[in-house]
KEKE-3310 file (N, C-alpha, C; in steps of 0.2 Angstrom, whole numbers, plus 5000, padded with zeros to 4 digits):
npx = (4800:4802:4816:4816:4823:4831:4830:4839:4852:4857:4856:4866:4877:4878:4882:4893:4902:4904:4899:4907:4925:4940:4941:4944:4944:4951:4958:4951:4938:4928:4933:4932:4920:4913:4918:4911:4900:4898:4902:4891:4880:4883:4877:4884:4900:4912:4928:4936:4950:4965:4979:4988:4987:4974:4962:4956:4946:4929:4922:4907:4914:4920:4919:4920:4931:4950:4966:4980:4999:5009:5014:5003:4993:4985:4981:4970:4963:4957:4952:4942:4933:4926:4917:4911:4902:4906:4924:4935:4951:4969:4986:4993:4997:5010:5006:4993:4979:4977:4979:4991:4991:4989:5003:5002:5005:5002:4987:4983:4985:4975:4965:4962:4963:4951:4940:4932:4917:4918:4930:4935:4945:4957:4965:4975:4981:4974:4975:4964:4957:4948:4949:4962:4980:4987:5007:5019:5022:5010:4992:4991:4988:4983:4989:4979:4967:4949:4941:4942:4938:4936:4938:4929:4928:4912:4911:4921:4924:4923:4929:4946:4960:4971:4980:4973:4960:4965:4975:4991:4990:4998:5003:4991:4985:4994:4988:4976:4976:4975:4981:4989:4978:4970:4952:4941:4933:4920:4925:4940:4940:4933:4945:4955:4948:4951:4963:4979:4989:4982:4967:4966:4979:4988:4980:4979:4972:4961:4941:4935:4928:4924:4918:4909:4907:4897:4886:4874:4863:4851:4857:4873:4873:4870:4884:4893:4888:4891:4905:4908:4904:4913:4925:4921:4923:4935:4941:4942:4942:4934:4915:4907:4901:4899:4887:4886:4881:4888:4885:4869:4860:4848:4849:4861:4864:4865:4863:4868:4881:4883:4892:4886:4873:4864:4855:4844:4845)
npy = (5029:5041:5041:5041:5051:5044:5032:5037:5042:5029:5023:5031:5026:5013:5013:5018:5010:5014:5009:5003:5002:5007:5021:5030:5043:5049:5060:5073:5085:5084:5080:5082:5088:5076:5066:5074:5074:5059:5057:5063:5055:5047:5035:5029:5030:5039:5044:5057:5061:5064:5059:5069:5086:5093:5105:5118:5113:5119:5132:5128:5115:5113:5108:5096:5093:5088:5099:5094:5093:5082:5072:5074:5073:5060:5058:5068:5067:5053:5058:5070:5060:5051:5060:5065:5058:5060:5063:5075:5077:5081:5089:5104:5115:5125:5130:5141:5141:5126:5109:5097:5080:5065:5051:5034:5025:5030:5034:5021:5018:5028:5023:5011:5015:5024:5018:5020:5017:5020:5027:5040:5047:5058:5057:5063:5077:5089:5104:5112:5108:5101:5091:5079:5071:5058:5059:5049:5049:5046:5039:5046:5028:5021:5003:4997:5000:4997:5002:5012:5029:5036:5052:5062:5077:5081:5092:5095:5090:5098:5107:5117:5106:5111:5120:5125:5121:5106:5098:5094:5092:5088:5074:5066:5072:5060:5050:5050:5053:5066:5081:5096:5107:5103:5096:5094:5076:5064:5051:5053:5056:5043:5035:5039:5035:5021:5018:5011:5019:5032:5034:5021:5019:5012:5006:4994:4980:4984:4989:4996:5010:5021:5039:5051:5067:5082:5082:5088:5089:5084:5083:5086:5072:5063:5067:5061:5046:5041:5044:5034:5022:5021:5018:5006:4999:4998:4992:4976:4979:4986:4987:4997:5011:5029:5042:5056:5072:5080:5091:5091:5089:5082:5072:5067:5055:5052:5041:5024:5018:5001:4987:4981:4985:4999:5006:5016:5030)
npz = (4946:4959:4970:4990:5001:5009:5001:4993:4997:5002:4989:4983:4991:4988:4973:4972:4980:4994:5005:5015:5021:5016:5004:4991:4982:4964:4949:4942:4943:4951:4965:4979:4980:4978:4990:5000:4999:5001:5016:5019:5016:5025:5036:5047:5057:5049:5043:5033:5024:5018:5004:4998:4995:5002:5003:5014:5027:5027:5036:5041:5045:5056:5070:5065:5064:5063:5063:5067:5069:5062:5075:5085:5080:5078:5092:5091:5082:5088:5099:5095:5088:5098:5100:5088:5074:5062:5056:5048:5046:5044:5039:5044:5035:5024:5011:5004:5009:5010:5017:5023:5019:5025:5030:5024:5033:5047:5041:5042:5055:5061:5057:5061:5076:5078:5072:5061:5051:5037:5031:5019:5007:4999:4984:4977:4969:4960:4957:4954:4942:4927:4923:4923:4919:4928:4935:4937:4949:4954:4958:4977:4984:4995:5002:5008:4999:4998:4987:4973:4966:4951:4944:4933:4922:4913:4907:4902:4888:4873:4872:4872:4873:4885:4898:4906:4906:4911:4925:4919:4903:4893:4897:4897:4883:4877:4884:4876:4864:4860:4853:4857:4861:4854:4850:4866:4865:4867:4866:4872:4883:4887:4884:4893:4906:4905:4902:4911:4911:4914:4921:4929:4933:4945:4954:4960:4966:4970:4970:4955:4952:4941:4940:4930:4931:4934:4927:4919:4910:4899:4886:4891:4898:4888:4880:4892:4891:4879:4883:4892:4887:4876:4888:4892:4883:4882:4892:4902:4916:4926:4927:4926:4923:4932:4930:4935:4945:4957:4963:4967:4977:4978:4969:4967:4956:4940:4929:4927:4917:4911:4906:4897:4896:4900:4915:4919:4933)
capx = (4798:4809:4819:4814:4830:4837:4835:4844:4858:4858:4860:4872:4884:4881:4881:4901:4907:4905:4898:4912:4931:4945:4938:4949:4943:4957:4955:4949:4932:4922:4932:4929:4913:4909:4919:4908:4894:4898:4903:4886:4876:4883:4874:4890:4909:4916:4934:4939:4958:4969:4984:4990:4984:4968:4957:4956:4940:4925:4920:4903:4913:4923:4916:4920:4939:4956:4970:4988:5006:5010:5013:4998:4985:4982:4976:4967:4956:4953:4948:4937:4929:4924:4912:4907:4902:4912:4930:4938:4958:4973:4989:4994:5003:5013:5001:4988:4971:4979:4983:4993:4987:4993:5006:4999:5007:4999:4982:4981:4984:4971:4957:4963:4959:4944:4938:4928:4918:4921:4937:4935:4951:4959:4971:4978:4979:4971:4974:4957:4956:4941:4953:4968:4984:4992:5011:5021:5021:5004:4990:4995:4984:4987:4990:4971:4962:4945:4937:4944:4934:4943:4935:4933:4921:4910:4911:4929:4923:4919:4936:4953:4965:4976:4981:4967:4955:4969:4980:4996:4989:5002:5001:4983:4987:4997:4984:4969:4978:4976:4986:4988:4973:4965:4945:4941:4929:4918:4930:4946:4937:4935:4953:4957:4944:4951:4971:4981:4992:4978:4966:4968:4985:4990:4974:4979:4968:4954:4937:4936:4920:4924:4914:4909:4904:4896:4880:4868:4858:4851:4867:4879:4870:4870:4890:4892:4885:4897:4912:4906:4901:4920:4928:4917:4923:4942:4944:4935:4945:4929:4910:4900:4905:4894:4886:4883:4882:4888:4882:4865:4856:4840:4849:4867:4867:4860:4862:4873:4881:4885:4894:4880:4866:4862:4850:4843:4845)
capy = (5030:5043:5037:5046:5054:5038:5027:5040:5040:5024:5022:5034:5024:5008:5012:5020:5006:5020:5009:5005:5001:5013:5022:5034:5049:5052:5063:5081:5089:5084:5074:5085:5086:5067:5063:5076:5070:5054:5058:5066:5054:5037:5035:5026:5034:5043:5049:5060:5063:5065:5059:5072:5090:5094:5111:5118:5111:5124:5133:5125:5109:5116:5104:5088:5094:5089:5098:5094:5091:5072:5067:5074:5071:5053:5058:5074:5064:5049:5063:5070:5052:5052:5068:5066:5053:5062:5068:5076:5076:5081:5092:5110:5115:5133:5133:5146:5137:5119:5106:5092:5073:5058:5045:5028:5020:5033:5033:5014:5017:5031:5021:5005:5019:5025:5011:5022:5013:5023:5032:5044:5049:5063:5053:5064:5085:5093:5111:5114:5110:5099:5086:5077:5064:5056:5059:5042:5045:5048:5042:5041:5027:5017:4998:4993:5003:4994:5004:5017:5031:5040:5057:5066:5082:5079:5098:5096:5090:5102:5112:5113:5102:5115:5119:5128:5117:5100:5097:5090:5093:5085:5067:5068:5070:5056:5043:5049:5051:5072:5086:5102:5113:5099:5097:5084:5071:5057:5046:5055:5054:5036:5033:5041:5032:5015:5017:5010:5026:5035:5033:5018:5019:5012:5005:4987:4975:4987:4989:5002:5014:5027:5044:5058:5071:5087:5078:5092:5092:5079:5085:5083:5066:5060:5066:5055:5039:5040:5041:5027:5019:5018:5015:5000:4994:4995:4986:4972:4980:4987:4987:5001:5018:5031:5046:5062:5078:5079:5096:5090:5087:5079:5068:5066:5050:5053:5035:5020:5014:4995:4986:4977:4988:5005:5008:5023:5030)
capz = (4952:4963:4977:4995:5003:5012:4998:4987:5002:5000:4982:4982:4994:4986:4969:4971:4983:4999:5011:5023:5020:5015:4996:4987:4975:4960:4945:4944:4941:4959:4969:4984:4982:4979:4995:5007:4998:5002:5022:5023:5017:5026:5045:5053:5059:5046:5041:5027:5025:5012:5004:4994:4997:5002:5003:5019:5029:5030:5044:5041:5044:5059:5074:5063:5059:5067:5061:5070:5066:5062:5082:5087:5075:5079:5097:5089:5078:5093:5104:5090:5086:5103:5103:5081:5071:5056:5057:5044:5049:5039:5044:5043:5025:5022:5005:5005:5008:5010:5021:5021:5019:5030:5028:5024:5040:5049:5041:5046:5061:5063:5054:5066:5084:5078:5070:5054:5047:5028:5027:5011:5006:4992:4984:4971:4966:4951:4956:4950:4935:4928:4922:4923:4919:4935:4934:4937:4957:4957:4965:4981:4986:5003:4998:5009:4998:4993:4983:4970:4963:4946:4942:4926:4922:4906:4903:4898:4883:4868:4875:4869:4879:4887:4903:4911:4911:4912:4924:4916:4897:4888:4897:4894:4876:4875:4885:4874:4858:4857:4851:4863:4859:4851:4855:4868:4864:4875:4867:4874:4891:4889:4885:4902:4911:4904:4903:4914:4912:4917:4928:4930:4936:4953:4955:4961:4968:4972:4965:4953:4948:4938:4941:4928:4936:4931:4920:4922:4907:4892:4883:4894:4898:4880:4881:4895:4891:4876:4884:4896:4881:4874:4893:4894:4880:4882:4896:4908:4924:4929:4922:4925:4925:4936:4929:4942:4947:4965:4966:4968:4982:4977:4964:4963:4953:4933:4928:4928:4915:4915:4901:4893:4893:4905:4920:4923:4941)
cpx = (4804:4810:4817:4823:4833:4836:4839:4851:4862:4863:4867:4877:4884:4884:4891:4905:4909:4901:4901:4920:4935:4940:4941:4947:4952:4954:4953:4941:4925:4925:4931:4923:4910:4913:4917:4900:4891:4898:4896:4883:4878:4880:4878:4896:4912:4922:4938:4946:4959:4977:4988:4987:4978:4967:4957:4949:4937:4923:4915:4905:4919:4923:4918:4928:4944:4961:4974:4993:5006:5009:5008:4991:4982:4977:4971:4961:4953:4948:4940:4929:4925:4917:4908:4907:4907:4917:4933:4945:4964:4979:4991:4998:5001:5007:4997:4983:4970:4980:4987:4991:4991:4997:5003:5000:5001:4990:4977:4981:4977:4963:4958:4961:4954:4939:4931:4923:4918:4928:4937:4942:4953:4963:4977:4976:4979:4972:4970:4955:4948:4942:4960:4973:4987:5001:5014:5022:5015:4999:4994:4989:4986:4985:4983:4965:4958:4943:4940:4939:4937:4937:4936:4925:4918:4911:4918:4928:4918:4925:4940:4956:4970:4974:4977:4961:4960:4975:4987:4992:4992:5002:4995:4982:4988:4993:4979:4970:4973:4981:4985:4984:4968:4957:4945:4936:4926:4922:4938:4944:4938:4939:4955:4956:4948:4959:4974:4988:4991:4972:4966:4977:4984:4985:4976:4973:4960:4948:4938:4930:4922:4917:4912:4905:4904:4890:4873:4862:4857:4857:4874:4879:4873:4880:4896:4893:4889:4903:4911:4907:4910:4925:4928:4921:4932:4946:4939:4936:4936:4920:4905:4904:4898:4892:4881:4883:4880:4884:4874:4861:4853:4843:4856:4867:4861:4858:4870:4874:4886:4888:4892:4874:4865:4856:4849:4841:4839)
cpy = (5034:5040:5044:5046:5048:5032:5031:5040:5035:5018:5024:5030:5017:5007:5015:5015:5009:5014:5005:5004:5008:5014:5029:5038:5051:5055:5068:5080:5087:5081:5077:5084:5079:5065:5066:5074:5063:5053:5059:5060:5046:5040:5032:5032:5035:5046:5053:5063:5064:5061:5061:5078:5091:5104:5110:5115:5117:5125:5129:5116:5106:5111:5096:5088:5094:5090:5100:5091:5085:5069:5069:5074:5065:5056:5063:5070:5057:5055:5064:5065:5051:5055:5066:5059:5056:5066:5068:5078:5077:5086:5097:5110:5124:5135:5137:5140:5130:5115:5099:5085:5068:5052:5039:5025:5025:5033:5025:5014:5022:5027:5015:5009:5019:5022:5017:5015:5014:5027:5033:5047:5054:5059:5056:5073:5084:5100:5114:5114:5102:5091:5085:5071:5065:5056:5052:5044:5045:5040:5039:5037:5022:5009:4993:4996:4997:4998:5011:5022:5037:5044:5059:5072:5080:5088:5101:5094:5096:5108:5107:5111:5107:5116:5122:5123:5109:5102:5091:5087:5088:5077:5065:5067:5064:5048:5043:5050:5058:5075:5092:5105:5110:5100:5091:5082:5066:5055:5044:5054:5045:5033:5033:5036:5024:5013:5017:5017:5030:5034:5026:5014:5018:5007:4998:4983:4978:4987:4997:5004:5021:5031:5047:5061:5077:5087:5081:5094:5086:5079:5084:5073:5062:5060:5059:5048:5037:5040:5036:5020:5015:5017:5007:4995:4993:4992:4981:4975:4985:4987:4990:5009:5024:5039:5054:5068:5081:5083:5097:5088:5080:5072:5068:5059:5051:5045:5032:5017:5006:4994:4983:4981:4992:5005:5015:5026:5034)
cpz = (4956:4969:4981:4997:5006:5008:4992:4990:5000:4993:4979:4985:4992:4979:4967:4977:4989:5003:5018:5017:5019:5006:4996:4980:4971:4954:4946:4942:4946:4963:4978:4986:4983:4987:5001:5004:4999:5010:5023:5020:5020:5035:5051:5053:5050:5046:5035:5030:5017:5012:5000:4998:4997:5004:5010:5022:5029:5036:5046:5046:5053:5066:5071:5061:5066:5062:5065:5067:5067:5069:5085:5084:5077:5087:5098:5087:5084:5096:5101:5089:5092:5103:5095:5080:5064:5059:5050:5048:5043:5047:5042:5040:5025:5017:5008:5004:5008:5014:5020:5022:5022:5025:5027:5031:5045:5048:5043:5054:5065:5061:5058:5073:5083:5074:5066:5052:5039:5030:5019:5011:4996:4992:4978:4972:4958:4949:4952:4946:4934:4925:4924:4922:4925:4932:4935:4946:4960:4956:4970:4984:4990:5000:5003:5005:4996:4987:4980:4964:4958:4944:4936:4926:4915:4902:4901:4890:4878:4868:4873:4873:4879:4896:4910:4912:4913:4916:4921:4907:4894:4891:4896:4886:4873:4879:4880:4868:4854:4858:4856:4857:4855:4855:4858:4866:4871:4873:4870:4882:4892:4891:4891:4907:4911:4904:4908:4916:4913:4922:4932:4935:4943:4958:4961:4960:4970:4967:4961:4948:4945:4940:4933:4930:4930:4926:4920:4919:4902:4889:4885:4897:4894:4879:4884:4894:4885:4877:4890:4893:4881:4880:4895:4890:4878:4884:4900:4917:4928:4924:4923:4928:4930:4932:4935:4940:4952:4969:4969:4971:4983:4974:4961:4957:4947:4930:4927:4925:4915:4905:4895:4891:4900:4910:4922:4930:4942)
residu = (UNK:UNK:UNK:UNK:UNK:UNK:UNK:UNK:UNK:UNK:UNK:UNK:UNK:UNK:UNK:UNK:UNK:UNK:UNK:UNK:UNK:UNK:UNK:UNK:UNK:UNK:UNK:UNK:UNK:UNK:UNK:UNK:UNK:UNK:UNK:UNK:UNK:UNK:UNK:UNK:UNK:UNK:UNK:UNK:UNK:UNK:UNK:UNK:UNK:UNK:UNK:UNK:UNK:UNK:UNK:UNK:UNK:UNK:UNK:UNK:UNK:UNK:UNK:UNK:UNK:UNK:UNK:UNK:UNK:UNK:UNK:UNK:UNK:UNK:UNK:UNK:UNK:UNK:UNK:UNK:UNK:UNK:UNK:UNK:UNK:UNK:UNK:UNK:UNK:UNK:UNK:UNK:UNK:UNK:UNK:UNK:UNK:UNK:UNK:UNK:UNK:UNK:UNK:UNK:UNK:UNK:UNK:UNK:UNK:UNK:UNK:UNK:UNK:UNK:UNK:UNK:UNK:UNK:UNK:UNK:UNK:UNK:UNK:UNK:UNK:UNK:UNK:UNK:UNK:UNK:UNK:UNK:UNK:UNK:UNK:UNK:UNK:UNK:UNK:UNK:UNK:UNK:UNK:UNK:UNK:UNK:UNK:UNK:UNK:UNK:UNK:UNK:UNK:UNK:UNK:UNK:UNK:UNK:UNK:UNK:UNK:UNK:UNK:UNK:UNK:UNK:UNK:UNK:UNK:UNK:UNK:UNK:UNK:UNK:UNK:UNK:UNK:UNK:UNK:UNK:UNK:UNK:UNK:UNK:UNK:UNK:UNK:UNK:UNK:UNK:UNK:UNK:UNK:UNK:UNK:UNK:UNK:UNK:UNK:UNK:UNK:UNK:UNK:UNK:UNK:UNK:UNK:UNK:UNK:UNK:UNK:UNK:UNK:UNK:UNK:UNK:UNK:UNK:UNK:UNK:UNK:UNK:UNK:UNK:UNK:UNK:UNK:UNK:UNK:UNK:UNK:UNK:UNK:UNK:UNK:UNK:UNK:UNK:UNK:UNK:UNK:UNK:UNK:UNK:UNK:UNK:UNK:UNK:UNK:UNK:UNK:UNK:UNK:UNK:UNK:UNK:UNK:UNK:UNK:UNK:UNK:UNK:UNK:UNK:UNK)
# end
């Protein structure tokens, strides 16, 4: 039976741990898009930030956007909160197309003013790539996070490990136990999903739901549910991985798999 648009909202925000507290995208290959897809579809105060660089906000998004230098941002974004139920908030970065993502003290104290009830957070860069290994200062994830959501693209697989689609190749290599230019596999993805050197990293105390994002077709599905499969099974630190394709309107969530036995979304 399909879900009507507010129980697919819905779904969506319960099925990644979105609907209220702090929650933290890490990994490459959607995590933009899962964290405005997640903004839009929750019905309470909203804030998206970052803590690492973020992508300039679109114009489209232009009315829900505070960007100021560190000592005036806090009173940028109350103002804002005031007038929107969504703010996105960050602060202005030399990069071409970039800004820059808030201090932990700092983002306590803004999601304490304007009392969010989600804050979405970047918690890491990919520089665009569709995968990636965390470096050993990465993520940066504020020490209330509840909820941690570790990205990976499923159409990284079938492609050589190199640096165009990976950022940071070579550690990658060495979580999933390939050669540069090797081919990836679901179970090379799973390795990721499931090591502590990998996306796992940093995590603490938070829950954690792994994404794969980019799941657009039975094939890529079937990919998927494979590398879920062997994440599932190399750790207990979380038990159900999510399968998407953010780009989706109608139906970002493709199915959910759990550690025992799968549901179809």
């Amino acid at each position: 039976m399909s879900r009507g648009q507010g129980d697919q909202e819905s779904f969506l925000l319960e099925t990644l741990g979105a609907t209220r507290g702090l929650v933290c995208c890490v990994g490459a290959g959607g995590k933009k898009s899962t964290l405005y897809r997640l903004a839009a579809a929750h019905s309470g105060r909203v804030g998206l930030t970052a803590t690492a660089h973020i992508e300039r906000f679109s114009k489209a998004h232009a009315e829900h956007s505070a960007v100021a230098d560190e000592a005036l941002l806090e009173e940028a974004v109350a103002a804002l909160a005031q007038q929107q139920r969504k703010v996105f908030f960050a602060k202005p970065c030399a990069l071409p197309g970039r800004l820059e993502g808030v201090s932990f003290p700092q983002l306590a104290r803004i999601q304490a003013r304007s009392e969010f009830d989600l804050c979405l957070v970047k918690a890491d860069g990919a520089r665009n790539r569709i995968l990636k290994a965390p470096a050993a200062h990465e993520p940066a994830l504020p020490p209330e996070t509840d909820t941690v959501i570790p990205v990976c693209s499923i159409r990284a697989v079938g492609l050589p490990l190199d640096e165009k689609i990976c950022h940071r190749p070579e550690l990658f290599g060495e979580i999933a136990g390939l050669v540069l230019g090797g081919i990836i596999e679901p179970e090379h993805l799973g390795r990721l999903l499931a090591s502590t050197e990998g996306s796992l990293r940093g995590v603490g105390r938070a829950r954690v739901i792994p994404l794969i994002n980019m799941v657009d077709d039975d094939r890529l599905e079937a990919l998927a549910v494979a590398a879920a499969e062997v994440a599932l099974g190399l750790t207990n630190r979380f038990d159900t991985v999510v399968l998407a394709a953010m780009r989706d309107e109608a139906r970002p969530i493709r199915r959910v798999v759990h550690a025992a036995r799968d549901d179809l979304a």
